[in-house]
C-alpha positions, 0 to 999 in steps of 0.5 A: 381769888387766886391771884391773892392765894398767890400773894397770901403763899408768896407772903408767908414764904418770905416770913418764913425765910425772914425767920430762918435768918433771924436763927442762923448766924450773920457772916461778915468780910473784913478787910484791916489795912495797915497805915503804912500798907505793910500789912494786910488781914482779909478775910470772914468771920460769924456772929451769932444773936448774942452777938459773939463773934463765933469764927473767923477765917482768912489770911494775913498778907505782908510782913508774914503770911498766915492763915487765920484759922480760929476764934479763941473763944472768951469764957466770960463773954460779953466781959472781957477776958485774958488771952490764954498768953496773957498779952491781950483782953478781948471781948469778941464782941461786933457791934452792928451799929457804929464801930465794929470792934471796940478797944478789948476787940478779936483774938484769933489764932493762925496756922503758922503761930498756934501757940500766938495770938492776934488781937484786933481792936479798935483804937479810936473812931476809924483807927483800928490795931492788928497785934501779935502775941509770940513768945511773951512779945509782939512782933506785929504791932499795925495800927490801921483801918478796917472795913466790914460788910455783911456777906448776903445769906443763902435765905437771902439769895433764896427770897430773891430767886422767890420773888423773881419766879413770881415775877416770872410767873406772873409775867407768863400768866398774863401773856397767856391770857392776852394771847389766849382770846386771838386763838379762838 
C-alpha cells in the first residue's frame, strides 16, 4: 500500500510540473551562420503559447559586433507587419515543427544600432537571411544557415531531480529491508 501511495504522489507531481510547462514560455538557442562565415548571431530567445516570438538576447559576431537586446514587438500579430523603419515585414512568428521562421521571420533591435533593425527570415528550406536596416539601407545583407534547439525548462531539470530521488529512495528502501532481517 504504500508503495502505490508512493507512485500515486510521484504521479501527480510530475502532472502537475507537466502543466506549469504548458503555461510558461518555451526558451530556444539559435545560432545563424553566414554562407561565407562572415558573420555570425547566437544567441536566446522565447516564445510563448500562441507562439510569438516574445524576446530575444545574444550577439552578433563578425562583420560588426553587437548585442542583440530586444524583440520589436508585431502590433498585428500573427499578420505580418512593417517595421517601424519600413525596410522590413515580420511576423515574429516560430513554427515548432519544420522551419523555424518563415519568409516575414524576426525583427530585433541591438545596442549599438537603437534606431535599426535586423530581420531574420527564411529564404528557402535550410536558407535563412540575417539583414540590417541603418539609415533607409542595409549594410548587413547575409544569407545562411540557422540552428534552433530547445533550452530544457527548470520544471524539467526539476521532473528529472524527482524521479532520481525516487530512485534513490527506493533504492535505500530496499537495502534497508534486506539488511534488516541479518541484525536480528
Amino acid at each position: 500500500m504504500r508503495t502505490s501511495l508512493i507512485t500515486a504522489i510521484s504521479s501527480l507531481a510530475a502532472m502537475a510540473l507537466l502543466s506549469i510547462t504548458n503555461v510558461h514560455a518555451a526558451t530556444y538557442n539559435f545560432t545563424f551562420k553566414s554562407s561565407g562565415a562572415e558573420l555570425t548571431a547566437t544567441g536566446q530567445f522565447t516564445v510563448d503559447a500562441t507562439d510569438q516570438i516574445t524576446g530575444v538576447s545574444g550577439v552578433i559576431t563578425g562583420l560588426v559586433d553587437q548585442t542583440i537586446n530586444a524583440v520589436t514587438a508585431n502590433p498585428g500579430f500573427p499578420s505580418p507587419s512593417y517595421s517601424p523603419d519600413g525596410l522590413f515585414i515580420y511576423d515574429n512568428v516560430y513554427h515548432p515543427t519544420g522551419m523555424p521562421f518563415d519568409v516575414d521571420g524576426l525583427l530585433f533591435v541591438t545596442a549599438q544600432n537603437p534606431s535599426g533593425y535586423w530581420n531574420l527570415w527564411r529564404n528557402s528550406p535550410g536558407n535563412y537571411s540575417l539583414y540590417e536596416s541603418t539609415r533607409g539601407n542595409y549594410p548587413i545583407q547575409e544569407n545562411g544557415s540557422l540552428s534552433v534547439t530547445p533550452v530544457p525548462e527548470l520544471s524539467t531539470w526539476a521532473m528529472i531531480a524527482t524521479g532520481f530521488a525516487g530512485l534513490g529512495l527506493v533504492g535505500r528502501r530496499r537495502r534497508t529491508g534486506r539488511l534488516a532481517p541479518s541484525l536480528g
